[in-house]
N, CA, C and O atoms as a printed pandas DataFrame, in Angstrom:
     atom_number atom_name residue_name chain_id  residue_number  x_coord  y_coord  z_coord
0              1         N          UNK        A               1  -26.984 -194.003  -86.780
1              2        CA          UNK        A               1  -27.346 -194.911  -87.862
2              3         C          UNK        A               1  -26.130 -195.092  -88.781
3              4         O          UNK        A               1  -25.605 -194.149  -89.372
4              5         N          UNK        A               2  -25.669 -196.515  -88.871
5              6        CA          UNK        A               2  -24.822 -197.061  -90.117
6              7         C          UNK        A               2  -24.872 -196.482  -91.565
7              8         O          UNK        A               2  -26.029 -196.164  -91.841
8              9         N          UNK        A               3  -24.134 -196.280  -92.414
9             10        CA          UNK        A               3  -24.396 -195.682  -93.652
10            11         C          UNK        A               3  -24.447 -197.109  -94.358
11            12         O          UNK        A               3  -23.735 -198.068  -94.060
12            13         N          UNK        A               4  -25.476 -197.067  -95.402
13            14        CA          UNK        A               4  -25.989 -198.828  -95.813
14            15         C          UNK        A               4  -24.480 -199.176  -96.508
15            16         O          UNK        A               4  -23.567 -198.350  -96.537
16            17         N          UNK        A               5  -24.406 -200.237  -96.936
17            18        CA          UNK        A               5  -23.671 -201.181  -97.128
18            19         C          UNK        A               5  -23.792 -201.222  -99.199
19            20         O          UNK        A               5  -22.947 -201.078 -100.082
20            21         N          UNK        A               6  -25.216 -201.480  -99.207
21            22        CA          UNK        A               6  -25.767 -201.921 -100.412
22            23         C          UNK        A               6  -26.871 -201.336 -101.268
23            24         O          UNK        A               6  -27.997 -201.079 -100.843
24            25         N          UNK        A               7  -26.563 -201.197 -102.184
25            26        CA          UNK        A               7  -28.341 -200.654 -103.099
26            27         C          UNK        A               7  -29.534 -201.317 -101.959
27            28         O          UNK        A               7  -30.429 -200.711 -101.370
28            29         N          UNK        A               8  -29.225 -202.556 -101.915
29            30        CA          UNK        A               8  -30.684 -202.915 -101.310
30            31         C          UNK        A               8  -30.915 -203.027  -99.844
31            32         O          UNK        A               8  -31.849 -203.754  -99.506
32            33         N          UNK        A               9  -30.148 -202.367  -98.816
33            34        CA          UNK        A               9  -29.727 -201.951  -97.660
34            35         C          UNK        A               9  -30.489 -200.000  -97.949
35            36         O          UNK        A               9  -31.344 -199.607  -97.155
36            37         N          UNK        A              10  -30.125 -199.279  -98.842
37            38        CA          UNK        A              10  -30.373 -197.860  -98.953
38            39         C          UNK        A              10  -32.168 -198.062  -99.030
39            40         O          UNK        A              10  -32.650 -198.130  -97.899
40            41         N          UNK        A              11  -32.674 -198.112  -99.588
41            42        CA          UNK        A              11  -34.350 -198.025  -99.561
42            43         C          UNK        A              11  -34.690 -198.023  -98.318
43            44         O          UNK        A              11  -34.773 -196.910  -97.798
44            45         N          UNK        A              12  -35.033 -199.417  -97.332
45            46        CA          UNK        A              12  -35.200 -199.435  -96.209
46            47         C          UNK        A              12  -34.602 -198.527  -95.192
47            48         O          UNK        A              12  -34.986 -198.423  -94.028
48            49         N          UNK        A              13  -33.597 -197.864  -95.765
49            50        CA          UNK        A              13  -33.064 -197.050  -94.650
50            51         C          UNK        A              13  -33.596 -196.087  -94.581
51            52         O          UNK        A              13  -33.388 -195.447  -93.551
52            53         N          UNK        A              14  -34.510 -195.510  -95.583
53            54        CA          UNK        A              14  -35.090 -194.269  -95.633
54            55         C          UNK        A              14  -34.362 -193.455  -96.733
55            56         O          UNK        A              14  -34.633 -192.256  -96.791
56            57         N          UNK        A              15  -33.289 -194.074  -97.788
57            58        CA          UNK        A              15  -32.741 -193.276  -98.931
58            59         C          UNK        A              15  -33.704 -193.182 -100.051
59            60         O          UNK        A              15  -34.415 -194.157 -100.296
60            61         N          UNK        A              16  -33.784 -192.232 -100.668
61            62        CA          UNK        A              16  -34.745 -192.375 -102.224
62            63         C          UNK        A              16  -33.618 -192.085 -103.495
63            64         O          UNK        A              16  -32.983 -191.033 -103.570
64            65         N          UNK        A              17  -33.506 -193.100 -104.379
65            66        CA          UNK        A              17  -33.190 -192.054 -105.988
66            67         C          UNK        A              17  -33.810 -190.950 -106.463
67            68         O          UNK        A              17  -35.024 -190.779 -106.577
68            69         N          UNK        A              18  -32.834 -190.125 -106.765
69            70        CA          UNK        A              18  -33.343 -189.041 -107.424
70            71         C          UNK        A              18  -32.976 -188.805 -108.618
71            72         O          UNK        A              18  -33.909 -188.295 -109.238
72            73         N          UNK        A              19  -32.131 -188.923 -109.188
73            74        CA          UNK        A              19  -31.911 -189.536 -110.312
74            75         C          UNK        A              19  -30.451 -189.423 -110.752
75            76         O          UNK        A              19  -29.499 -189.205 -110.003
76            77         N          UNK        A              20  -30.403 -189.656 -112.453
77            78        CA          UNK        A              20  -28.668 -189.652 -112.907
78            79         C          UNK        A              20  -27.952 -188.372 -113.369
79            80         O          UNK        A              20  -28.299 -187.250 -113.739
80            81         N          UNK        A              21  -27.080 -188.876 -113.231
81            82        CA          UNK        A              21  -26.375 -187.070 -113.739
82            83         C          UNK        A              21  -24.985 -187.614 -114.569
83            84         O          UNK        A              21  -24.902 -188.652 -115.226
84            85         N          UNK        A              22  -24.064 -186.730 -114.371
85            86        CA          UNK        A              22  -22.957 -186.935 -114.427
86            87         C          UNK        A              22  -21.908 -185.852 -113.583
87            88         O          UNK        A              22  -22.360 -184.709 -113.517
88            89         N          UNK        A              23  -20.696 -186.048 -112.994
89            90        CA          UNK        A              23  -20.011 -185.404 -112.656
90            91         C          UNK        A              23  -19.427 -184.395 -112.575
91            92         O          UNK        A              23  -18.279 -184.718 -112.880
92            93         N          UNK        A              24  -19.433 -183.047 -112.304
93            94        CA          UNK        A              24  -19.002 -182.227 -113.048
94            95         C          UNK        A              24  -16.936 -182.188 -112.588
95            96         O          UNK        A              24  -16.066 -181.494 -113.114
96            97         N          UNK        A              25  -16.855 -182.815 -111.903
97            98        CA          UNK        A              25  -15.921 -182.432 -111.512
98            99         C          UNK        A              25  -14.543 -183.902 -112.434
99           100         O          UNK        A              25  -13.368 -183.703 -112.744
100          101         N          UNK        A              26  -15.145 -184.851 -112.554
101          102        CA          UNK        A              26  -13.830 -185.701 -112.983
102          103         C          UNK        A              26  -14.836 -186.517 -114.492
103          104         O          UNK        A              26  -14.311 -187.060 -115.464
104          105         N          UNK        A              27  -16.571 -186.332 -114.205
105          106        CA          UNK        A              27  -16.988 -186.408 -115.834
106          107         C          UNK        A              27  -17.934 -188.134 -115.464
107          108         O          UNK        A              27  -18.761 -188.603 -116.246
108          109         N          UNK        A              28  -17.480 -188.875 -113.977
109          110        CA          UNK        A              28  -17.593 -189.815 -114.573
110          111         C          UNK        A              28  -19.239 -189.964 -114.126
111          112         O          UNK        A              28  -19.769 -189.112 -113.412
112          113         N          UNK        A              29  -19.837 -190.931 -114.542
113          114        CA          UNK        A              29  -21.512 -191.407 -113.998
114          115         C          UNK        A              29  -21.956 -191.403 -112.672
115          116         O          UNK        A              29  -21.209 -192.061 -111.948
116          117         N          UNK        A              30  -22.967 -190.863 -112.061
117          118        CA          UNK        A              30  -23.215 -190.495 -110.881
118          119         C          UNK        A              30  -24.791 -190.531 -110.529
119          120         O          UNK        A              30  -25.527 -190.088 -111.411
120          121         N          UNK        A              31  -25.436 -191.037 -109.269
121          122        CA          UNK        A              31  -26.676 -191.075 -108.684
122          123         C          UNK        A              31  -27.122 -190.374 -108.196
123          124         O          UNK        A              31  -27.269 -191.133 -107.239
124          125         N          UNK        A              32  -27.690 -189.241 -107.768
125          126        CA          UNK        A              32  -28.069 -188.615 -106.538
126          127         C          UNK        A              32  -29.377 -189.437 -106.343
127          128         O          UNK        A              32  -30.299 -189.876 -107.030
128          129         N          UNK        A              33  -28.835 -189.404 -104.621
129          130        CA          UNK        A              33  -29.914 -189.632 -103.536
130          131         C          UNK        A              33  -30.372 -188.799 -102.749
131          132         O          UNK        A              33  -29.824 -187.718 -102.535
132          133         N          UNK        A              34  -31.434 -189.177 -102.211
133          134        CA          UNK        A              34  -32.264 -188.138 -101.123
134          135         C          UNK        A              34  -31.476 -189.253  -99.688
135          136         O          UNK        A              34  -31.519 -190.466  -99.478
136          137         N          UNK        A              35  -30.908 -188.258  -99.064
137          138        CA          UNK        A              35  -31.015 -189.180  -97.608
138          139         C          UNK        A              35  -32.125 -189.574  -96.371
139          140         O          UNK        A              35  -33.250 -189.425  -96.848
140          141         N          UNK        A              36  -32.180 -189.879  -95.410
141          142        CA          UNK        A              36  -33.346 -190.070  -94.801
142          143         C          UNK        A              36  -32.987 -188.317  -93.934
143          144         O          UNK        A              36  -33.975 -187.871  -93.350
144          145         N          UNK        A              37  -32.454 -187.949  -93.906
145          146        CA          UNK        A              37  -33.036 -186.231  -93.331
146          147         C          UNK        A              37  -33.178 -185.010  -94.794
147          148         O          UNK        A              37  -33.199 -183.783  -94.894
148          149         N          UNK        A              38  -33.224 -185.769  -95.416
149          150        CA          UNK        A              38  -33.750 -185.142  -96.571
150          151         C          UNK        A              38  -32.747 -184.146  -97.622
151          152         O          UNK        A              38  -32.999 -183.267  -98.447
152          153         N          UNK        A              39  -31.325 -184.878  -97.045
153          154        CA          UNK        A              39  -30.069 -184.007  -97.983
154          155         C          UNK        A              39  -29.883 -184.876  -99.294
155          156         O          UNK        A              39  -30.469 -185.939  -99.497
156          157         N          UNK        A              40  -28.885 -184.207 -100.248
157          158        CA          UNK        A              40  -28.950 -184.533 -101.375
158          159         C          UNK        A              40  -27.590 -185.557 -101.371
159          160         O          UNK        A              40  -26.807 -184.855 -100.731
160          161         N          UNK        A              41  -27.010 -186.528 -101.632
161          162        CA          UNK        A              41  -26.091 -187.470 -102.018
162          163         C          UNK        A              41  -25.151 -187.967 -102.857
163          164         O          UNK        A              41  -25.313 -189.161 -103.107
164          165         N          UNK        A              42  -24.132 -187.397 -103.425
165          166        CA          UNK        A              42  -23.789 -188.220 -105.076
166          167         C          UNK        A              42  -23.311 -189.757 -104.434
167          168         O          UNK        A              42  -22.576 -190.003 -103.478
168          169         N          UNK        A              43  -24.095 -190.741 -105.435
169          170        CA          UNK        A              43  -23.160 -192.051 -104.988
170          171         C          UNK        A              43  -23.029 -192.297 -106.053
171          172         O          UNK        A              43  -23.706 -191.653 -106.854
172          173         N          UNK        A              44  -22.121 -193.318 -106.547
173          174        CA          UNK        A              44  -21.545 -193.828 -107.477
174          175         C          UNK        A              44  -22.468 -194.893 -108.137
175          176         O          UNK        A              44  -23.223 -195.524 -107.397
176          177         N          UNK        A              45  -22.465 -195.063 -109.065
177          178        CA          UNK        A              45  -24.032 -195.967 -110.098
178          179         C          UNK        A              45  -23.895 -197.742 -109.475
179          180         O          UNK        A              45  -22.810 -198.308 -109.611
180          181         N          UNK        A              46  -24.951 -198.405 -108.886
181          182        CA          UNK        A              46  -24.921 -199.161 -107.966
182          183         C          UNK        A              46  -25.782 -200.112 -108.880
183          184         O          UNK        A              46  -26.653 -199.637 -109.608
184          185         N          UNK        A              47  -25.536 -201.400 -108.832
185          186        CA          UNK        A              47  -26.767 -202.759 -109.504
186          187         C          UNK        A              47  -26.931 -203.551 -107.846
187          188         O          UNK        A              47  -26.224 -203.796 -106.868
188          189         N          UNK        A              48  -28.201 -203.715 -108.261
189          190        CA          UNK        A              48  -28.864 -204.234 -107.448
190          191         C          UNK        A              48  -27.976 -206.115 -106.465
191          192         O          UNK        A              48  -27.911 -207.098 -107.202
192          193         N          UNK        A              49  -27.710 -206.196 -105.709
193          194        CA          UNK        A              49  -27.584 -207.140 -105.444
194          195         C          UNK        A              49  -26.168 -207.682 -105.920
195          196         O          UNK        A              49  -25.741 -208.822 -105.738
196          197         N          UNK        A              50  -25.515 -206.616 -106.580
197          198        CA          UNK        A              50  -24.246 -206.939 -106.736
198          199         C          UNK        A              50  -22.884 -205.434 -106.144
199          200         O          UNK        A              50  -21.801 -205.473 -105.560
200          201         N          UNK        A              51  -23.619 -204.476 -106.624
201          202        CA          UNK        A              51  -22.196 -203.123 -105.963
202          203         C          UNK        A              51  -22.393 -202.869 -104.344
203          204         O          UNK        A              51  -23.044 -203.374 -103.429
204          205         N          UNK        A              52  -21.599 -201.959 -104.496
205          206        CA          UNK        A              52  -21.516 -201.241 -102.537
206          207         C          UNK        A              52  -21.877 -200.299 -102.700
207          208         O          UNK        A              52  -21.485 -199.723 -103.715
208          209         N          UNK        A              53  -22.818 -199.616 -101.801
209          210        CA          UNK        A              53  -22.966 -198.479 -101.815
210          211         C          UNK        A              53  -21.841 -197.402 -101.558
211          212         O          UNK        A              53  -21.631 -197.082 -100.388
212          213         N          UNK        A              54  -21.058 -196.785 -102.632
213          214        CA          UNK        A              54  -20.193 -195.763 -102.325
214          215         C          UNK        A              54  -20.627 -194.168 -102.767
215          216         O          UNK        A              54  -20.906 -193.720 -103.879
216          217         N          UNK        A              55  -20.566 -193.472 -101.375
217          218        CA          UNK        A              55  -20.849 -192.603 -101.944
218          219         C          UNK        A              55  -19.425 -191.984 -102.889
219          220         O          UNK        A              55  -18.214 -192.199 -102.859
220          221         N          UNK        A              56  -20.484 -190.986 -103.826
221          222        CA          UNK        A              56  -18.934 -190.204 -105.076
222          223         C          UNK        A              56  -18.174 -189.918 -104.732
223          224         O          UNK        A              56  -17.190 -190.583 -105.058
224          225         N          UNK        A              57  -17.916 -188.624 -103.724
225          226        CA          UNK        A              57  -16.682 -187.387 -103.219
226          227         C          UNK        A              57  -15.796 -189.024 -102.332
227          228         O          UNK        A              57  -14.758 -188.636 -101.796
228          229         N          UNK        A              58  -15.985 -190.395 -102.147
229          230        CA          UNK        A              58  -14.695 -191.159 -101.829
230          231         C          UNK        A              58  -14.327 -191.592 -103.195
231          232         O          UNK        A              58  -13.644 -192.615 -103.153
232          233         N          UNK        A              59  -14.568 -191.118 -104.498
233          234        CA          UNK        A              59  -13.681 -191.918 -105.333
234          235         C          UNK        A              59  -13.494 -191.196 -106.234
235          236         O          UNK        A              59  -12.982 -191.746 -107.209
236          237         N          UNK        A              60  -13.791 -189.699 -106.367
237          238        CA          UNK        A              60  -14.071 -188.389 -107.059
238          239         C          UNK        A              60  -12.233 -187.608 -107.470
239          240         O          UNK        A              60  -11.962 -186.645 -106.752
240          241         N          UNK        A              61  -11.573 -187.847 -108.094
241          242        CA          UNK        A              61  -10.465 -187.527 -108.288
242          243         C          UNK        A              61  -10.787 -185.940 -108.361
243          244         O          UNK        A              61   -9.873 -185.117 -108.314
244          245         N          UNK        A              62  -11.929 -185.627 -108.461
245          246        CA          UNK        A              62  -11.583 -183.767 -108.078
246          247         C          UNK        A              62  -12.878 -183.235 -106.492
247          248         O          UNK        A              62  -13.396 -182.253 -105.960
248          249         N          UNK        A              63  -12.800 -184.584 -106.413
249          250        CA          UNK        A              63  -13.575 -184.211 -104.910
250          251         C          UNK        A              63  -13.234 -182.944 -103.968
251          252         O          UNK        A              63  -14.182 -182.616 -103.255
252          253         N          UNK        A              64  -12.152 -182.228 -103.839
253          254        CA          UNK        A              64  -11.451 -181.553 -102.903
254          255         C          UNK        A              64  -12.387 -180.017 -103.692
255          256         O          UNK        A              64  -12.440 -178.860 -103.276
256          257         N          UNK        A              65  -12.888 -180.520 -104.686
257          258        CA          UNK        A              65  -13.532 -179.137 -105.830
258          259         C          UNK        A              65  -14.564 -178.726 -105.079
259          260         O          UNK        A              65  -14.854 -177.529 -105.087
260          261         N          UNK        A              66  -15.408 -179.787 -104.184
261          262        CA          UNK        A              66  -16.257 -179.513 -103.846
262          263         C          UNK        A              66  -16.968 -179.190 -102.212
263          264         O          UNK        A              66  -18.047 -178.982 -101.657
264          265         N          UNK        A              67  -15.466 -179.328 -101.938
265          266        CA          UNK        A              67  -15.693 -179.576 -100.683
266          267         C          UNK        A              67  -16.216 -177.757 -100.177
267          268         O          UNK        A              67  -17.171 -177.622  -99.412
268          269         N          UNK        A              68  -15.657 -176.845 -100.576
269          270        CA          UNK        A              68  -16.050 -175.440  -99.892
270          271         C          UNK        A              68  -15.201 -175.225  -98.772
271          272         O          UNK        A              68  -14.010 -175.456  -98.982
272          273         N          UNK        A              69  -15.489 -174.879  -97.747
273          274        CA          UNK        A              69  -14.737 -173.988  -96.416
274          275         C          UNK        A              69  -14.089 -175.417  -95.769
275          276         O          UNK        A              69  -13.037 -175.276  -95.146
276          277         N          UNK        A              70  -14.780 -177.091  -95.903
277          278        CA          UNK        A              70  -14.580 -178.244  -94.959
278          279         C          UNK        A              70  -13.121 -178.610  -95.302
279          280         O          UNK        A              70  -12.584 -178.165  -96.317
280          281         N          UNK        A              71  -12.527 -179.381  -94.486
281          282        CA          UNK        A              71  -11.427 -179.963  -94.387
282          283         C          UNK        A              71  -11.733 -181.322  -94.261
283          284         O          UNK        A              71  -10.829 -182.150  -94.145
């Protein structure tokens, strides 16, 4: 399965909001989602019919914080 494209591409796919937060790692505004196997998501704050769905850790200037043991 494709990773959606769009806010309104994620629903139908089986994604849910879970709600807002903020970053801990660079501070800035952040979404978590539920995915369709039921993991947790940061994406970046999305409007309907106009952003891309990106998830956070691609635009996360301290992303590497979170990565753990992965490369």
């Amino acid at each position: 399965m494709a990773f959606p494209k769009t806010l309104d591409d994620m629903r139908p796919m089986g994604y849910g909001f879970d709600n807002d937060a903020i970053c801990k790692g660079c501070g800035d505004d952040i979404e978590w989602w539920t995915t369709p196997t039921g993991k947790k998501i940061p994406m970046n704050p999305m409007q309907r019919g106009v952003s891309e769905a990106v998830p956070h850790w691609a635009t996360c200037s301290d992303a590497a914080t979170f990565r753990g043991g992965r490369k």
